[in-house]
N, C-alpha and C positions, 0 to 999 in steps of 0.2 A: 474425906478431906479433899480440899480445892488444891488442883494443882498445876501450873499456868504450864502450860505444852508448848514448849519454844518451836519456831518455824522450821522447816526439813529445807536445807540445800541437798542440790545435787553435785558427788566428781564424775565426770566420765573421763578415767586416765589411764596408763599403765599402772602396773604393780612396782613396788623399789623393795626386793630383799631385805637391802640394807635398813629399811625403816627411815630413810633422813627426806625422799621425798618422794610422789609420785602420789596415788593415791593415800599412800599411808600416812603422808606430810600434811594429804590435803583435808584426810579425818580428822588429824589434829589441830589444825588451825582450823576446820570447821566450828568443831565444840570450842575450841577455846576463844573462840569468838560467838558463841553464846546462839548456837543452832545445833540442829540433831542433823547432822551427817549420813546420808547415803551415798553407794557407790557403783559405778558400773566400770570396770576391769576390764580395758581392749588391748591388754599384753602382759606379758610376765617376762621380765624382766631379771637375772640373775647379775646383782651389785653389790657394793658395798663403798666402804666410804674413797675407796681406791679409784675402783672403775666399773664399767657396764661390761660385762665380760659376753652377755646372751642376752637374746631377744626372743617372743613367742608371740606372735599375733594370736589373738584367741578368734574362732571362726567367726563370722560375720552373723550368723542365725543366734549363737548364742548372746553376742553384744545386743541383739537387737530383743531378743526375750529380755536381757535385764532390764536394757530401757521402760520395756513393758511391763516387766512385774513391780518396778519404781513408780512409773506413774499411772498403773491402774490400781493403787492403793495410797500412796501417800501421797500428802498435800503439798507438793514442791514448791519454796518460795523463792527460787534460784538455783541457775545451776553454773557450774565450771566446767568447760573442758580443758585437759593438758593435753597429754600422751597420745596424737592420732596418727599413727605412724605410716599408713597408706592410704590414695586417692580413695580407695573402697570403703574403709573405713568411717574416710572424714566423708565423703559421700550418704552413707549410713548416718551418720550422726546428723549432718542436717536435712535430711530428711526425716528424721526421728524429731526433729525441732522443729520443724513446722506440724509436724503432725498432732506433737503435744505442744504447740506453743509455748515452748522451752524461754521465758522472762521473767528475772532479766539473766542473760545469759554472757557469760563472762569470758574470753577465749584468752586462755595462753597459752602460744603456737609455739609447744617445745621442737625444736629443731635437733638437738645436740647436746648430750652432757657433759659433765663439767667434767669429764676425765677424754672426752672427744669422741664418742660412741656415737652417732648417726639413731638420733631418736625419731626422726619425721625420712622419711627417702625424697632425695630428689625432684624426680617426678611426681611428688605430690603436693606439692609448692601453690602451683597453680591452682588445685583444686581445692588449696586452703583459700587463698584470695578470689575465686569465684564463686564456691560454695558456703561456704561457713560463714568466712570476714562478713558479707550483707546480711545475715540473721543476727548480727554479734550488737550487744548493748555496749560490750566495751571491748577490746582487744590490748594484751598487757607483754607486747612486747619488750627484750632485751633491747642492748644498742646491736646486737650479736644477728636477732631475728629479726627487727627493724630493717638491716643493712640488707638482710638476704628477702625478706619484701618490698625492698623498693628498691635496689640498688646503688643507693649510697655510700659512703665511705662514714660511718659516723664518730667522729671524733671531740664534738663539742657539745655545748650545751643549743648553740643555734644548728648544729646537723638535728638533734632532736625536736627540735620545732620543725623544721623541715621534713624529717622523716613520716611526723604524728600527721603534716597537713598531706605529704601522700595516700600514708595508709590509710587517714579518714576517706581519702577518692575513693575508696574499694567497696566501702558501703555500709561500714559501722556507724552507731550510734555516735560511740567515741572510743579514743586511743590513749594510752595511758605508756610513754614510749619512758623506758627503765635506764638510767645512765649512773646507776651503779659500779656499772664497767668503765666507765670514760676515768681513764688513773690522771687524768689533768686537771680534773676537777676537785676542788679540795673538799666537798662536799657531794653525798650520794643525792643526787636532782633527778627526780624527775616528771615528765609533763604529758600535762593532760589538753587534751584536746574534743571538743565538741561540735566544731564545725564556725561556732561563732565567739567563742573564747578557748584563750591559754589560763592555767592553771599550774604554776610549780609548786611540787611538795619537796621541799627539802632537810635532810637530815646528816648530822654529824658521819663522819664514816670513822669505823667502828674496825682498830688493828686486830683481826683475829685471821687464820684459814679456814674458819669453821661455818663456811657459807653453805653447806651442802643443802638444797631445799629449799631456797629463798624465792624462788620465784614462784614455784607450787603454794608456800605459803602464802607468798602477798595478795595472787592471784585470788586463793579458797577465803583467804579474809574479807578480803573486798565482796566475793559473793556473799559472805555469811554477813556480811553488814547491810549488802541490799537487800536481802531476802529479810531481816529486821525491820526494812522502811526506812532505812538512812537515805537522803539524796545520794546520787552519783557520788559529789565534791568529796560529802560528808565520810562515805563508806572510805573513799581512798584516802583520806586523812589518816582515819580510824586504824585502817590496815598497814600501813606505812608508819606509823608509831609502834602498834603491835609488832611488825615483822623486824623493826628497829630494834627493839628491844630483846625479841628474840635471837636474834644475832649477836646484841653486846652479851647475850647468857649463855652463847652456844655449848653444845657440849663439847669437847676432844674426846669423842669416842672414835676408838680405830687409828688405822692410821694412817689416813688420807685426807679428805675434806672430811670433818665432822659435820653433823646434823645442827642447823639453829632446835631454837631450847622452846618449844611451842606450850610448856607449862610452865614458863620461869615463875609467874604469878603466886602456883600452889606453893601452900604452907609446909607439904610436905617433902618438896625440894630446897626448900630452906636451910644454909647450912652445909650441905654441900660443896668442895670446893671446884665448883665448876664456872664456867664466864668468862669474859673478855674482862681483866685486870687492867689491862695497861692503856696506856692513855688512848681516846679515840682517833685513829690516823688514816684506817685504810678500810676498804670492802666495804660494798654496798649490796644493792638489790637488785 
């Protein structure tokens, strides 16, 4: 029997205990955007939907074996990074990216979780926006990580026009700056940039607290639709509906931020009383 082998993205992220995001977010908005998901794990993370209580950098020798045993065997049609939480590391990774000409390659530069836990240090800021950002196809910052790469204050929908033509200076293909957070906005906006057009996607915002993982998602959607062969525009359409959606389904597991709902689609979560019920008003991406 014939049977059509969907395209392999890559995560290269930390681990999320909790399951709501981090690699394990980014496995499931892999496949569910219709790719076989592999992963390479540069921390262990001890979470849940409360807070980041611990952190584990995993050695640098072994990040750099998984790298290796990913693409000396499978056929990678994209990859994501999130989780790079020291210069060494991100250092490692793009160097691991030119080596295997990691494209197209997709950066969400976690900074910080949603409970306030220090996911990126410091001093490694810089060696996000000189090493990484210029091998990046796209880079899918917050208004949150926007502000702490370029120094702005961003409050509106024109700071993220503003922010996207910065961080384009750094040396990405394009920027994708997330104003999910901007609470003045009556709608989650946000914009894309390519050096010679803007592009807004815009969506309803959605009254839940069950945002845990949205940016891992949108992020690994958006890969798992390039590595498919969507254009750029196309993929982040795509993914910004998907991750849309997953958030009006979220779950209220636990009792902190819940996880969005990365199989609301299946038949067999059908029924269920789980989702965003009430009319759409708040929280974005």
């Amino acid at each position: 029997m014939n049977r059509q082998i969907p395209p392999v993205a890559l995560t290269i992220a930390g681990s999320d205990s909790g399951g709501g995001a981090g690699i394990q977010a980014d496995i499931k908005a892999m496949q569910a955007n219709g790719v076989f998901a592999a992963s390479v794990i540069t921390a262990i993370t001890a979470q849940n939907t409360r807070a980041v209580t611990a952190a584990f950098e995993l050695p640098l020798e072994l990040i750099e074996a998984q790298i290796d045993a990913v693409f000396e065997d499978l056929p990678v049609a994209a990859v994501k990074t999130g989780m790079l939480s020291s210069a060494a590391i991100i250092e490692l990774v793009a160097r691991k990216a030119r080596q295997w000409q990691m494209r197209p390659l997709v950066v969400d530069p976690v900074m910080i979780s949603k409970s306030g836990f220090p996911l990126l240090k410091p001093d490694a800021i810089a060696t996000l926006r000189e090493a990484l950002l210029p091998l990046a196809t796209l880079v899918t910052p917050n208004a949150h990580e926007a502000a702490h790469l370029t120094g702005l204050k961003i409050e509106t929908v024109e700071d993220l026009y503003e922010a996207a033509r910065r961080i384009k200076a750094m040396g990405p293909q394009a920027v994708l700056v997330k104003g999910g957070h901007l609470s003045r906005e009556a709608e989650a906006v946000d914009v894309l940039f390519d050096g010679e057009r803007f592009e807004e996607f815009r969506a309803p915002r959605i009254d839940t607290p069950h945002t845990h993982g949205t940016g891992c998602t949108y992020a690994s959607a958006i890969a798992a639709n390039l590595a498919r062969g969507f254009s750029l525009v196309e993929a982040v359409r795509r993914a910004k509906r998907y991750v849309s959606e997953a958030i009006r389904h979220a779950l209220p597991i636990g009792g902190g931020h819940g996880p969005t709902h990365h199989f609301y689609f299946l038949e067999s979560f059908k029924g269920f009383p789980i989702g965003a019920e009430e009319p759409e008003k708040t929280a974005g991406v």
